[in-house]
N, CA and C atoms as a LAMMPS dump frame, in Angstrom:
ITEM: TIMESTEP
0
ITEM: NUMBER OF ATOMS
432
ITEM: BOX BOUNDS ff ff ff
-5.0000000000000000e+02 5.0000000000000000e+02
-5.0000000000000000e+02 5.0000000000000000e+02
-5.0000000000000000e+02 5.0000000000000000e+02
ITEM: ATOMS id mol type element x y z
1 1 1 N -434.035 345.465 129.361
2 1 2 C -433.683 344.866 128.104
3 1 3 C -434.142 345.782 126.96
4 2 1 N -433.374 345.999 125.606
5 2 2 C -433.537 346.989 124.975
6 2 3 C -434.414 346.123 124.166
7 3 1 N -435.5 347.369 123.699
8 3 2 C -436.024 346.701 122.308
9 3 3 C -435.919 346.354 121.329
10 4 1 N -436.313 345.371 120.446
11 4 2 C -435.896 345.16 119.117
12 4 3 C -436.777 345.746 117.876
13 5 1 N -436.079 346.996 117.22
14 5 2 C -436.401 347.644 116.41
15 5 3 C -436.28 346.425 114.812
16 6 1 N -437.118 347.107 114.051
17 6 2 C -437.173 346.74 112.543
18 6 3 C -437.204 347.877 111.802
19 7 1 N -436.657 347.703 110.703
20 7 2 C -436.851 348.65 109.284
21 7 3 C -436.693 347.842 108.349
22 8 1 N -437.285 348.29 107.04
23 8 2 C -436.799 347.798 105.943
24 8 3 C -437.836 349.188 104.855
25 9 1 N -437.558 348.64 103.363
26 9 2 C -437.713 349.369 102.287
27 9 3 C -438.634 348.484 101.41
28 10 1 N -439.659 348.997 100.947
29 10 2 C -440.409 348.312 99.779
30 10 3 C -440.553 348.949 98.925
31 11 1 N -441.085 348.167 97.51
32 11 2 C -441.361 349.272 96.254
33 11 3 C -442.595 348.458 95.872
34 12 1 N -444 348.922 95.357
35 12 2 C -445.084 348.408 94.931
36 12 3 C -444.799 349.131 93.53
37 13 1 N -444.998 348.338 92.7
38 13 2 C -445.709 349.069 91.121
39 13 3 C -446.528 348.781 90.968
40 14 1 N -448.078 349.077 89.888
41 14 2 C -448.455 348.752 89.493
42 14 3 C -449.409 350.043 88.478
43 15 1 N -450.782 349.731 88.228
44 15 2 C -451.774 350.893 87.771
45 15 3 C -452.798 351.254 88.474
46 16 1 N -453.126 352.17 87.973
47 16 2 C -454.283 352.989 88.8
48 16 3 C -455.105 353.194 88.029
49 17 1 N -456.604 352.613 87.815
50 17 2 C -458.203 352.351 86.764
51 17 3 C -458.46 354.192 87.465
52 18 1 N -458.272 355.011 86.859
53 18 2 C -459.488 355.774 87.437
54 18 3 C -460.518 356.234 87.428
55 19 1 N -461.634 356.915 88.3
56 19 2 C -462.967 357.063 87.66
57 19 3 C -463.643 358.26 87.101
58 20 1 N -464.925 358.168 86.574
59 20 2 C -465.132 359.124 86.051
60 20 3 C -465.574 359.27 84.293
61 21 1 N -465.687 360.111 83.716
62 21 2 C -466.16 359.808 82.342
63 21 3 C -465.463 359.549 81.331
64 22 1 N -464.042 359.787 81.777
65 22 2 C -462.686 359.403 80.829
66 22 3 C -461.847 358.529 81.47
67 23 1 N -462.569 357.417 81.837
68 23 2 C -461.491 356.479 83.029
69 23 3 C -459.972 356.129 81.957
70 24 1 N -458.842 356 82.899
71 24 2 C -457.954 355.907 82.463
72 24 3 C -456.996 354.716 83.483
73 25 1 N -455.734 354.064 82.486
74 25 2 C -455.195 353.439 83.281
75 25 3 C -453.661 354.24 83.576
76 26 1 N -453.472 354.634 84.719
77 26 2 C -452.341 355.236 84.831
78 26 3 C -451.385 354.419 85.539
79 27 1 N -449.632 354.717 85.461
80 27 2 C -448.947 354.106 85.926
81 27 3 C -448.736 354.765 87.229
82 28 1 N -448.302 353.708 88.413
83 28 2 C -448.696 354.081 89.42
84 28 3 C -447.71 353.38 90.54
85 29 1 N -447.05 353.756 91.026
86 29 2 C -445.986 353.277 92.013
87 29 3 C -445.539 353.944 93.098
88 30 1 N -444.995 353.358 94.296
89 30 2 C -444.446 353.78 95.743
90 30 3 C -443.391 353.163 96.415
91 31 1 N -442.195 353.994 96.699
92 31 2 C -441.505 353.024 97.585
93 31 3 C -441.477 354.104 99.175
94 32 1 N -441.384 353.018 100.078
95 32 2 C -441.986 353.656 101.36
96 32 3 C -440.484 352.331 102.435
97 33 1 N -440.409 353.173 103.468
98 33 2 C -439.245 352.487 104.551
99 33 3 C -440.574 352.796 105.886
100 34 1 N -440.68 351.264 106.171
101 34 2 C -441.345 351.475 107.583
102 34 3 C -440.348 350.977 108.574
103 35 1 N -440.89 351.32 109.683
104 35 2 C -439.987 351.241 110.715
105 35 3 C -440.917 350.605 111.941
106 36 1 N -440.461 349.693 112.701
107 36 2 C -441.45 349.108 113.846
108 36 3 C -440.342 349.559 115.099
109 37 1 N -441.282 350.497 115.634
110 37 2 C -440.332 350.671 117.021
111 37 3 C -440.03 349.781 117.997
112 38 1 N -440.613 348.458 118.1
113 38 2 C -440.4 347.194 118.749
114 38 3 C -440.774 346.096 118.102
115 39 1 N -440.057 344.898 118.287
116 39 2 C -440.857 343.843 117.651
117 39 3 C -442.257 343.562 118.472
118 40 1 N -442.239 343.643 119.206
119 40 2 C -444.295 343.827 120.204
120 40 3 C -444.959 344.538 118.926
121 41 1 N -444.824 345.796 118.82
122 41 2 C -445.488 346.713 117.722
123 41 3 C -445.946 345.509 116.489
124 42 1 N -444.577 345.454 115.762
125 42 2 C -445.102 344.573 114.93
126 42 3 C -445.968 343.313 114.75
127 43 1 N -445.781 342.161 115.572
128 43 2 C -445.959 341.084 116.214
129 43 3 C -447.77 341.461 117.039
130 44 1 N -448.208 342.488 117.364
131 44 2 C -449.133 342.752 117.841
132 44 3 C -449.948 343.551 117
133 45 1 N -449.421 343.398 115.556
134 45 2 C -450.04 344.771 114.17
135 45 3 C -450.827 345.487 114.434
136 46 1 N -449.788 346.496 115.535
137 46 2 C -450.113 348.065 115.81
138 46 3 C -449.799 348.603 114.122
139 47 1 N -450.089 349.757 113.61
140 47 2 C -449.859 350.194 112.875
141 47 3 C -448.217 350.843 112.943
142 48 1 N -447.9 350.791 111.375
143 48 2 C -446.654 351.082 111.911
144 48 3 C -446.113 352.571 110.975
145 49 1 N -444.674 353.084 111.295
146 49 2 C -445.152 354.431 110.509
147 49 3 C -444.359 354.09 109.141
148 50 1 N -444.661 354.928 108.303
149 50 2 C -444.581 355.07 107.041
150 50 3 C -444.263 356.091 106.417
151 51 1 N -443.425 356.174 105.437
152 51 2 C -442.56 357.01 104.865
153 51 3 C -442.209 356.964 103.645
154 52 1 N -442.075 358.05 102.381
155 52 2 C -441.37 357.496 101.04
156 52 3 C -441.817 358.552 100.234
157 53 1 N -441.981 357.96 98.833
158 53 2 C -442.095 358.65 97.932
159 53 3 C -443.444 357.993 96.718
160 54 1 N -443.845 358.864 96.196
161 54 2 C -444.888 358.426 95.458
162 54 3 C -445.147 358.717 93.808
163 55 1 N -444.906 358.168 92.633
164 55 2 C -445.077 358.516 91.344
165 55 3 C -446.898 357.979 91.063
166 56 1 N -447.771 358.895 90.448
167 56 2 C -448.882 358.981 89.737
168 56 3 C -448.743 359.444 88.661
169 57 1 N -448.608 358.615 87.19
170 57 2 C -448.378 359.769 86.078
171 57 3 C -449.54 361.027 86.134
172 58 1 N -448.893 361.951 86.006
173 58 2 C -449.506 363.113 85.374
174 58 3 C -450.361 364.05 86.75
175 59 1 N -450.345 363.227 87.805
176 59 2 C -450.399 363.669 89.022
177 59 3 C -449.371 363.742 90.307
178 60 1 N -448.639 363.284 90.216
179 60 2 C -447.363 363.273 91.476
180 60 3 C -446.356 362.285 90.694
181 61 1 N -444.898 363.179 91.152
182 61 2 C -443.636 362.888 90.212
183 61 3 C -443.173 363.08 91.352
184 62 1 N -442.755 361.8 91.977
185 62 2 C -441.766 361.304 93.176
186 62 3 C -442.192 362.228 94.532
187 63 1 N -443.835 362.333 94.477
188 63 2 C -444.267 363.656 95.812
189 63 3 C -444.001 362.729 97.206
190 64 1 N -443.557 363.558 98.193
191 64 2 C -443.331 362.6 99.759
192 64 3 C -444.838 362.089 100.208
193 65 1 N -444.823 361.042 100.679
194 65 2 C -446.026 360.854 101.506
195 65 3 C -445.522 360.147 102.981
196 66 1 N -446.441 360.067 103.369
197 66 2 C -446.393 359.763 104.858
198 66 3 C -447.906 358.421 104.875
199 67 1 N -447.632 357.816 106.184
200 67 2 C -448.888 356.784 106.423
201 67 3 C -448.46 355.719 107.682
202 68 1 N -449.011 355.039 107.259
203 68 2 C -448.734 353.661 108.217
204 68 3 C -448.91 352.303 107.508
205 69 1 N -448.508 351.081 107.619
206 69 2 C -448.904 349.707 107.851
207 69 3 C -449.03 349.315 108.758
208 70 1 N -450.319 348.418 108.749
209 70 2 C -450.347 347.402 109.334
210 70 3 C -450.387 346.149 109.291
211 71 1 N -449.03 345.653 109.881
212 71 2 C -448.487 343.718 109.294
213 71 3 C -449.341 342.965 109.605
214 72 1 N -450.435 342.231 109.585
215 72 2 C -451.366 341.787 110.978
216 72 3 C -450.987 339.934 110.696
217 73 1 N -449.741 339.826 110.155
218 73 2 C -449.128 338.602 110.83
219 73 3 C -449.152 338.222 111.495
220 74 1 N -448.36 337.002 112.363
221 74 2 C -449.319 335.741 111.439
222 74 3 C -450.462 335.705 112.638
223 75 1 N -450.695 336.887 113.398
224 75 2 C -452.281 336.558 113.952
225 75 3 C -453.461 336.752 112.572
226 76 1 N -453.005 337.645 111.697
227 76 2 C -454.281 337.521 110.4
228 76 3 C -453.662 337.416 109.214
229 77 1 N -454.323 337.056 108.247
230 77 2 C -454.171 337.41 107.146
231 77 3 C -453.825 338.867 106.064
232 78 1 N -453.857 339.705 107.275
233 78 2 C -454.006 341.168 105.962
234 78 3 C -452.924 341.692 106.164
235 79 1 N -452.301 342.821 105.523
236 79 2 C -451.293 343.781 105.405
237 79 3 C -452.15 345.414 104.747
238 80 1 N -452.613 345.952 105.847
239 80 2 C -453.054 347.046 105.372
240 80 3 C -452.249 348.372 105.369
241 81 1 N -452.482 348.674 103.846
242 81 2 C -451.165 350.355 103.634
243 81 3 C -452.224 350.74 104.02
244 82 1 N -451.771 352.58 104.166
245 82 2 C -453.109 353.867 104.293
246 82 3 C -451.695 354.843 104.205
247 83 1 N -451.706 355.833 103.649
248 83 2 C -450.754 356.892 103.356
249 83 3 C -451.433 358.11 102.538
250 84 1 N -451.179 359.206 102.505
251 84 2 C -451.443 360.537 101.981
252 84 3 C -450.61 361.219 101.255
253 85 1 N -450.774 361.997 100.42
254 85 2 C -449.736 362.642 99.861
255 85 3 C -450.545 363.682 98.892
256 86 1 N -449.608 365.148 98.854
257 86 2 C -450.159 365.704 98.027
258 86 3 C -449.326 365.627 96.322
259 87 1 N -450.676 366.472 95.49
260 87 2 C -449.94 366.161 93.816
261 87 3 C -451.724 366.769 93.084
262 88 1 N -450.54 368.184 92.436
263 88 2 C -451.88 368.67 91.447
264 88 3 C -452.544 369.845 92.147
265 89 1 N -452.458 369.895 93.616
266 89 2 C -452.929 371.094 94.141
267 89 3 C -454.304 369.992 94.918
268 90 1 N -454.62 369.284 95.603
269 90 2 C -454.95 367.689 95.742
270 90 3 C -454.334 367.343 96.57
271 91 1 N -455.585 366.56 97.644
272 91 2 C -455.04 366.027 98.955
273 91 3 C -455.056 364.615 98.368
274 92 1 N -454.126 363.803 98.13
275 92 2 C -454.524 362.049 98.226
276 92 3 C -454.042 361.332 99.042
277 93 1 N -455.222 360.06 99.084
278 93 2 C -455.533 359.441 100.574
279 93 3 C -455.187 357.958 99.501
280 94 1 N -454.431 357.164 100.056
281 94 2 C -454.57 355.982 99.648
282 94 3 C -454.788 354.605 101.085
283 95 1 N -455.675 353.435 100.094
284 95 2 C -455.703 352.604 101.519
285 95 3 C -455.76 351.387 100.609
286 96 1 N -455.016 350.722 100.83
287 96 2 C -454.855 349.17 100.418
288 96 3 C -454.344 348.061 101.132
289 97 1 N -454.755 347.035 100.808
290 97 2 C -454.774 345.514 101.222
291 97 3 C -454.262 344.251 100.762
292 98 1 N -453.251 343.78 101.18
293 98 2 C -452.666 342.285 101.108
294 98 3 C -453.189 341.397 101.771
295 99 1 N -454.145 340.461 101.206
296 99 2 C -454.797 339.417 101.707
297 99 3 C -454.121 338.196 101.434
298 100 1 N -453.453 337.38 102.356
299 100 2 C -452.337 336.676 102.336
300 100 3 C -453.407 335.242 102.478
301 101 1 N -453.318 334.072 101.614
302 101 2 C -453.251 332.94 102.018
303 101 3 C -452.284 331.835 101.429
304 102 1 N -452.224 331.022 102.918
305 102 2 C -450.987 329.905 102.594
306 102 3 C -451.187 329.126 101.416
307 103 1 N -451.61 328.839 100.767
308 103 2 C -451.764 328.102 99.232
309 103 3 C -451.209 328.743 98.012
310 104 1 N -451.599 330.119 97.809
311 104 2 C -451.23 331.141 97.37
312 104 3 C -450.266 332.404 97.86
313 105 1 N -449.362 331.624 98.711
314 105 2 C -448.732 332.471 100.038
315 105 3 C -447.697 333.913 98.919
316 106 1 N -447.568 332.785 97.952
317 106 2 C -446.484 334.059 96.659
318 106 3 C -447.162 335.206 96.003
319 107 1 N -448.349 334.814 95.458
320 107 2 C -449.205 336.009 94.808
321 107 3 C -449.819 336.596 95.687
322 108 1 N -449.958 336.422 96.647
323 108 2 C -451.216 337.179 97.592
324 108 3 C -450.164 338.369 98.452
325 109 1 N -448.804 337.249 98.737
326 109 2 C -448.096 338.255 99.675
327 109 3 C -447.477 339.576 98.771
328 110 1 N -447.429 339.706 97.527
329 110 2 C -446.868 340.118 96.739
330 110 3 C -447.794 341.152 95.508
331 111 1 N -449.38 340.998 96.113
332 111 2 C -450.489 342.026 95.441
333 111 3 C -450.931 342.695 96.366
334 112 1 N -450.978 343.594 96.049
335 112 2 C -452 345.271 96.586
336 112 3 C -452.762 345.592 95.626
337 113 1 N -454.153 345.318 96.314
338 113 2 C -455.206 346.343 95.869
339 113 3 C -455.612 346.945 96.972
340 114 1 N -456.154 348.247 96.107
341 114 2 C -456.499 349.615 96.782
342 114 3 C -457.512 350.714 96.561
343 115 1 N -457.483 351.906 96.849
344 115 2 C -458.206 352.667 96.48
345 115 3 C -457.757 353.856 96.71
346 116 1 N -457.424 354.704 95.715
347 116 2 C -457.14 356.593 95.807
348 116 3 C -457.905 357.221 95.997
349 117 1 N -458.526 358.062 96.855
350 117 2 C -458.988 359.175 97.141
351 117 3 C -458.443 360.55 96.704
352 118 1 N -459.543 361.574 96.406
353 118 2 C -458.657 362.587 95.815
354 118 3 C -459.654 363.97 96.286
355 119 1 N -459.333 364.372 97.534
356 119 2 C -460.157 365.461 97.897
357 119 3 C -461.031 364.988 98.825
358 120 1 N -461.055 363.496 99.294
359 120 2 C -462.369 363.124 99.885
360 120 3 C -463.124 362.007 99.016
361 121 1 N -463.013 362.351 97.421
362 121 2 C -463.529 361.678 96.627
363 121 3 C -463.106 360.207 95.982
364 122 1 N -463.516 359.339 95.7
365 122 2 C -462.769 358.42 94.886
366 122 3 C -462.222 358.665 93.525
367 123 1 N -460.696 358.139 93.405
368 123 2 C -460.148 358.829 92.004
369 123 3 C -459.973 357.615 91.243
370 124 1 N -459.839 356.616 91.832
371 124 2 C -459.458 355.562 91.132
372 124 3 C -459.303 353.723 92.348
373 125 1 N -459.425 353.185 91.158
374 125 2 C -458.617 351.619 92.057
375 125 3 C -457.362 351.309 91.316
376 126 1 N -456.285 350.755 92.422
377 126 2 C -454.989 350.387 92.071
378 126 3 C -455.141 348.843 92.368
379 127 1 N -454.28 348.165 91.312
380 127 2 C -453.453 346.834 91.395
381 127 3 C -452.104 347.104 91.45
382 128 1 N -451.432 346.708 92.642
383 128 2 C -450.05 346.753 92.712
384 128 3 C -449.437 345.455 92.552
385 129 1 N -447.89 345.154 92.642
386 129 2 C -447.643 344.067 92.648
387 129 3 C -445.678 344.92 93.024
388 130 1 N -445.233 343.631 93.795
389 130 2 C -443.612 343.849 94.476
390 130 3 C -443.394 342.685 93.437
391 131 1 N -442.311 343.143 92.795
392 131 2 C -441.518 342.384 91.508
393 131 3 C -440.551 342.087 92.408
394 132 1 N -440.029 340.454 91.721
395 132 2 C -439.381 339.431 92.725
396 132 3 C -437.774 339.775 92.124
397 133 1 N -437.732 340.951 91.206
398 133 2 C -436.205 340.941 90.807
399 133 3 C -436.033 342.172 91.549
400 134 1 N -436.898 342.754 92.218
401 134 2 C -436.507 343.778 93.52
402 134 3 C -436.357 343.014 94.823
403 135 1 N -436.299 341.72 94.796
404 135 2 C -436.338 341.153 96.325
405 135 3 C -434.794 341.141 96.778
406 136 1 N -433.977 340.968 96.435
407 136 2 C -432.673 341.305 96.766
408 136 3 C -432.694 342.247 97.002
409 137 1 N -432.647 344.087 96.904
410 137 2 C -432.919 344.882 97.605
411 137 3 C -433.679 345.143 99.123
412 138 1 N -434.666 344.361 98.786
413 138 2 C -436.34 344.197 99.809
414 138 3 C -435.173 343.285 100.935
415 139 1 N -434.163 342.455 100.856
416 139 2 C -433.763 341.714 101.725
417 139 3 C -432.574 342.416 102.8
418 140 1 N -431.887 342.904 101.43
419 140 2 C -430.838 344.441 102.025
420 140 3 C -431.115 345.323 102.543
421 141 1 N -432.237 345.884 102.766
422 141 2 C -432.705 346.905 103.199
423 141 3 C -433.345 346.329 104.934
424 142 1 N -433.641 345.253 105.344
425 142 2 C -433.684 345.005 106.442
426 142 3 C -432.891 345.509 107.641
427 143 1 N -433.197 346.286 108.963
428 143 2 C -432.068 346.157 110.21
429 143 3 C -433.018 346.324 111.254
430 144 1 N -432.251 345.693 111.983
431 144 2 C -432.61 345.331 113.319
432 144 3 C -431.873 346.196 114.123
């Protein structure tokens, strides 16, 4: 019996606080297509792979990155990104978290916070958020 593959497309926006003696709020966004090579993979939140593109003002203007999620549906609560990408001459490491609960099942499924790394170092924290007038896309972009 063949497996049942998934894909789809997301876009996070939001800002990036960063640190340091001139903290700043920068604009900060990603859209990434993961792909689950089986529904087991997913359903068992193996990590899954990750792919896209990445805007940091004034540091990365649409640079590729690569990473993974992990869905950890509905055995947990979390949705953890982790992806890399370079921008600036700069390795960045990003790792963020969707902490999902049913009461709040809309805002929670729909925020990322995170943290940029930049060399090893911390560069900043991100608040993301998936805008619900991109969900028609987010729905199109599904295949099995």
């Amino acid at each position: 019996m063949a497996s049942l593959r998934l894909r789809f497309r997301e876009t996070m926006r939001g800002r990036l606080r960063t640190t340091g003696p001139r903290p700043a709020n920068l604009p900060f966004h990603f859209q990434v297509a993961v792909t689950a090579p089986s529904a087991k993979d997913w359903i068992l939140g193996k990590p899954l792979p990750m792919e896209g593109t990445v805007f940091l003002k004034g540091f990365a203007k649409e640079a590729p990155l690569a990473g993974t999620l992990r869905i950890g549906l509905p055995l947990s609560r979390t949705l953890d990104y982790s992806f890399s990408f370079q921008g600036n001459g700069s390795l960045y490491r990003f790792f963020g978290q969707k902490i999902v609960y049913g009461r709040r099942f809309f805002s929670t499924m729909t925020t990322l916070r995170g943290r940029l790394f930049r060399d090893g170092e911390l560069a900043g924290d991100a608040v993301l958020h998936f805008r619900w007038r991109d969900l028609p896309a987010f729905l199109w972009s599904f295949a099995f």
